[in-house]
Structure formats: C-alpha cells, structure tokens
C-alpha positions as CSV (number, residue, x, y, z in Angstrom):
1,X,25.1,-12.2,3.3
2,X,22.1,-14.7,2.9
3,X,23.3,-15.1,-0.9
4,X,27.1,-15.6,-0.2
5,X,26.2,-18.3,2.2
6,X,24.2,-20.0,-0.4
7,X,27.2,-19.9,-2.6
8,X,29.3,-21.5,-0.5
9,X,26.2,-24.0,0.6
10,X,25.0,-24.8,-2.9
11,X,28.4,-24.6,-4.7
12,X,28.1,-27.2,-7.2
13,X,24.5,-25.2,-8.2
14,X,26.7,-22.1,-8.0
15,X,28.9,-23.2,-10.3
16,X,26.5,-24.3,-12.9
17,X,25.7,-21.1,-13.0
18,X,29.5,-19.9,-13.8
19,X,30.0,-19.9,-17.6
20,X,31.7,-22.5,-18.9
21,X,34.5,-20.4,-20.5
22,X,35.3,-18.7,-17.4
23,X,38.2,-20.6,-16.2
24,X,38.3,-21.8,-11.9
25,X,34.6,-22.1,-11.9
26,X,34.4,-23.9,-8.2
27,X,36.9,-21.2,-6.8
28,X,34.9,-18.5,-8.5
29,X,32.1,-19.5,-6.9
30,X,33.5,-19.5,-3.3
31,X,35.2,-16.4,-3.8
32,X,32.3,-14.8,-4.9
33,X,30.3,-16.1,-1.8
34,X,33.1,-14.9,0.1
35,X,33.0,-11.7,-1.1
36,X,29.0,-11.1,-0.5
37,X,29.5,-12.4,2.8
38,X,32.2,-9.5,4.0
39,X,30.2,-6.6,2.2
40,X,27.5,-7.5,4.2
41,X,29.0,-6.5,7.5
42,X,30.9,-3.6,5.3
43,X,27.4,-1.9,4.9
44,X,26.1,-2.6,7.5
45,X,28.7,-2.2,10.5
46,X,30.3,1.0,8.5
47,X,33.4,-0.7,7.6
48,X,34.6,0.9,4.4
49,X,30.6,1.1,3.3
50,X,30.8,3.0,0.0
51,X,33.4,0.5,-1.3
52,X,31.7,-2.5,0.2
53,X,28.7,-1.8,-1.4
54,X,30.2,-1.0,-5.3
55,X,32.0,-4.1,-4.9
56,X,28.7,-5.7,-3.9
57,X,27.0,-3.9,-6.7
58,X,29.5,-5.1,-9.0
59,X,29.1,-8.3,-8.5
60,X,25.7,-8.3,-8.9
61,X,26.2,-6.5,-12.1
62,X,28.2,-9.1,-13.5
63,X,26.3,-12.3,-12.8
64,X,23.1,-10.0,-14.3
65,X,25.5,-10.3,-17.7
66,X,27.4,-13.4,-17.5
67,X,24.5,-15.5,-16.0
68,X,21.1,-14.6,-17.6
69,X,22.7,-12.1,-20.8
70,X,23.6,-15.7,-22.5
71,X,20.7,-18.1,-20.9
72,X,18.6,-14.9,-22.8
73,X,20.5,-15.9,-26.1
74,X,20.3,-19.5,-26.0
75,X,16.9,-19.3,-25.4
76,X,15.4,-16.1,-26.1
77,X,11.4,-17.7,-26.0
78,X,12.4,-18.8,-22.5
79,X,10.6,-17.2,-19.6
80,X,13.0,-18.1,-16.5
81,X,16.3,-16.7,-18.3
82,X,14.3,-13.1,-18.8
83,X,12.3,-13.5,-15.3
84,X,16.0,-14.0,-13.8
85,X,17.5,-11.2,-16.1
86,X,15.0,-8.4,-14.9
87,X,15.5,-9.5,-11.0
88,X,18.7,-9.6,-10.7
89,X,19.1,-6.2,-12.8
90,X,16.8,-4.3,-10.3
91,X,18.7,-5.9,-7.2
92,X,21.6,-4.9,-9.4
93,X,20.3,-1.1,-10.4
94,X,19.0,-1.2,-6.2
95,X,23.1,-1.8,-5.0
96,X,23.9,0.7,-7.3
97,X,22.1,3.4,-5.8
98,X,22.4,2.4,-2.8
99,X,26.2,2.7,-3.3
100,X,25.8,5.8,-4.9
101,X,23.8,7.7,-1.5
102,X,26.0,5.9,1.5
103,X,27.0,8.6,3.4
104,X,30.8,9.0,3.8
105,X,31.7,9.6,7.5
106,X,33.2,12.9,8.5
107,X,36.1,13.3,9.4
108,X,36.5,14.5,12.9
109,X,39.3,17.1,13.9
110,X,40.9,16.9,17.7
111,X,40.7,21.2,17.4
C-alpha cells in the first residue's frame, strides 16, 4: 500500500518511469497506484486474497520488465538499472509465491 501511495504522491517521478511508448503515462501511473493500494487490504483483510495478490504480483512483474529490462539495454555497464532489476524481480518472484500459497477459504455448509 506504501508503494501505491507513492505513486499517486510522486506521480510525475512515477511517470518517468512509464515508457515513453506506452501511451496515458500520467493515468497509468495513478491507476497503477490505485491498484496497489486496494490489493493491500485484499491480502490483508481476506477480500478476494488469491486474486488480489496475482494482480499485485503482476504488476510487479511488469514494471520488473518494462522499467529496468530497457534502463539494462540502454545502459548495460550501468549499476542502478541491474541493482533495480534484481530488487524488483525478488519482490516480484516474493508476490508470486506468496500468491501461489494464500489459503483459499472453505466453504462453509449450513448442514
């Protein structure tokens, strides 16, 4: 939740960050911030975990490859573009498995 607020806090540093080709780069940067902000509560309060979490994963996932994958190829002698690549993967790789092991709830029966 921390990081969605900072999107919506920092958004013009946010969308620096957005690829120039991506098209809406302001509103891609609040909707992203948005969405980390309601998985959050999602995980944490039980509210549709497993799906809050692989969307929260996803996203991660993606600014992994569409942040740092091209900083890497425009400067591949660069520190900070690999440093930033190999955080945000593990976070990345860490919402994935935590995705992957939330409990679903069962389903209780009035019998």
């Amino acid at each position: 939740m921390p990081i969605g607020l900072s999107h919506l806090v920092y958004v013009k540093e946010t969308t620096e960050l957005v690829p120039a080709w991506l098209p809406y780069r302001i509103g891609r940067a609040y909707l992203t911030g948005a969405g980390q902000i309601a998985c959050g509560p999602g995980v944490l309060f039980s509210i549709l975990p497993r799906v809050a979490a692989k969307i929260e994963a996803g996203m991660i996932s993606l600014f992994t490859l569409l942040v740092w994958g091209p900083a890497i190829l425009t400067a591949p002698k660069a520190r900070l573009p690999w440093a930033a690549f190999f955080i945000s993967w593990a976070i990345a790789s860490a919402a994935w498995v935590v995705a992957q092991n939330i409990a679903t709830r069962p389903v209780q029966s009035d019998v």
